[in-house]
C-alpha positions in Angstrom: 4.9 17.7 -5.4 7.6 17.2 -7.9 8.7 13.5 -9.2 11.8 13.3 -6.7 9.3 14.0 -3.5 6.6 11.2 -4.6 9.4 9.0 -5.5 10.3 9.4 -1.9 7.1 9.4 -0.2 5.8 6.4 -1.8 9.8 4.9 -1.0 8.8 5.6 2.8 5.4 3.8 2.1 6.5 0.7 0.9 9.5 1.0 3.5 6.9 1.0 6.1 4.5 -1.6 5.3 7.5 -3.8 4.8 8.6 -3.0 8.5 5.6 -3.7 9.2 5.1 -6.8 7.8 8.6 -7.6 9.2 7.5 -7.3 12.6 4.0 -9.2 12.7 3.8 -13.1 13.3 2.4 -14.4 9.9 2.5 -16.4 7.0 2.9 -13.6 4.1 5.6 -13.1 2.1 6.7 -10.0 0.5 9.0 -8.8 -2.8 9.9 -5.6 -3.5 11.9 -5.1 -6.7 11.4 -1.7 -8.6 9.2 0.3 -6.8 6.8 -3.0 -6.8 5.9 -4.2 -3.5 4.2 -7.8 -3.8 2.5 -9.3 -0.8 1.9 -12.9 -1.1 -0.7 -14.2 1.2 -0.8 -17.8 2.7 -3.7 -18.8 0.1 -1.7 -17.8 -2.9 -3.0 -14.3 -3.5 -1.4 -11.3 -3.9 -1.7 -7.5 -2.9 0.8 -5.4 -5.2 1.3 -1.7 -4.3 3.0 0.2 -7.8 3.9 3.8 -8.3 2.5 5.6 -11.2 5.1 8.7 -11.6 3.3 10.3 -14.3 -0.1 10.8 -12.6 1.8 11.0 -9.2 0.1 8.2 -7.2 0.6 5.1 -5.4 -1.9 2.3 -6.8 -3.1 -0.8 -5.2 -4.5 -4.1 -6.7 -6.4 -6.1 -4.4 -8.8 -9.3 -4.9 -11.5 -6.8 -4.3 -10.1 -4.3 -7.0 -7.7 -1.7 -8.2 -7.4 1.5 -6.2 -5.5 4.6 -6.5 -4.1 7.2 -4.2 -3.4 10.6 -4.0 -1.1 12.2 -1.0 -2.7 14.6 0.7 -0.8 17.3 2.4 -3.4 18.7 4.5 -4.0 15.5 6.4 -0.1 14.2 5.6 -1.5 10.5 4.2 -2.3 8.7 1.1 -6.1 9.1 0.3 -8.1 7.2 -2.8 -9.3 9.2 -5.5 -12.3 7.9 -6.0 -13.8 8.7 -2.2 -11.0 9.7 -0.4 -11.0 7.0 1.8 -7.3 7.0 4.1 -4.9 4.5 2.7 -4.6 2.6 6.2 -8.3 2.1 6.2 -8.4 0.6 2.8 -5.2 -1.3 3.5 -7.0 -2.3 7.2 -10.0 -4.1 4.9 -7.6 -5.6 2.0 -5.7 -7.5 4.6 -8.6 -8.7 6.5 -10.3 -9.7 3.5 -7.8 -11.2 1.4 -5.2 -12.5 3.9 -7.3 -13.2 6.8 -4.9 -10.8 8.7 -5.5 -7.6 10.8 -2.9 -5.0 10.6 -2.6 -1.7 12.1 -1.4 0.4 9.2 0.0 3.9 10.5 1.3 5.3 7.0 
């Protein structure tokens, strides 16, 4: 994958997660400014989602840690490097976790 389609597919990500976010009934708060989303939950926290162009992947930091993500274009989705874990599942627990809110994520 070459710089300008990462740039794109993490684009359609964050686009998505956004939408999503949009269209539920709760109390977080988002920013994206530069390729940075920022989720701010009720309680204060945050869940940020960054691109990392040079290693080509789409990081998360989380309460419960730092994760990072490979797309995969066997299974078309964002899986973590370190277990290959689907992005929606991981995003599925950070949610629950952190902002006491459960979300469907279809990325």
């Amino acid at each position: 994958m070459n710089e300008s389609e990462f740039n794109q597919r993490v684009d359609d990500t964050l686009s998505t997660i956004e939408e999503l976010l949009d269209e539920a009934e709760t109390d977080l708060d988002y920013i994206n400014n530069g390729g940075v989303l920022t989720v701010i939950c009720e309680n204060q926290s945050q869940i940020i989602f960054t691109r990392q162009t040079p290693v080509l992947q789409l990081w998360l930091a989380a309460r419960s840690g730092g994760f990072h993500f490979d797309y995969d274009f066997d299974v078309q989705t964002w899986l973590r490097d370190s277990d290959k874990a689907p992005l929606n599942d991981v995003l599925h627990t950070v949610f629950t976790e952190q902002a006491g809110e459960t979300f469907n994520f279809a990325l």
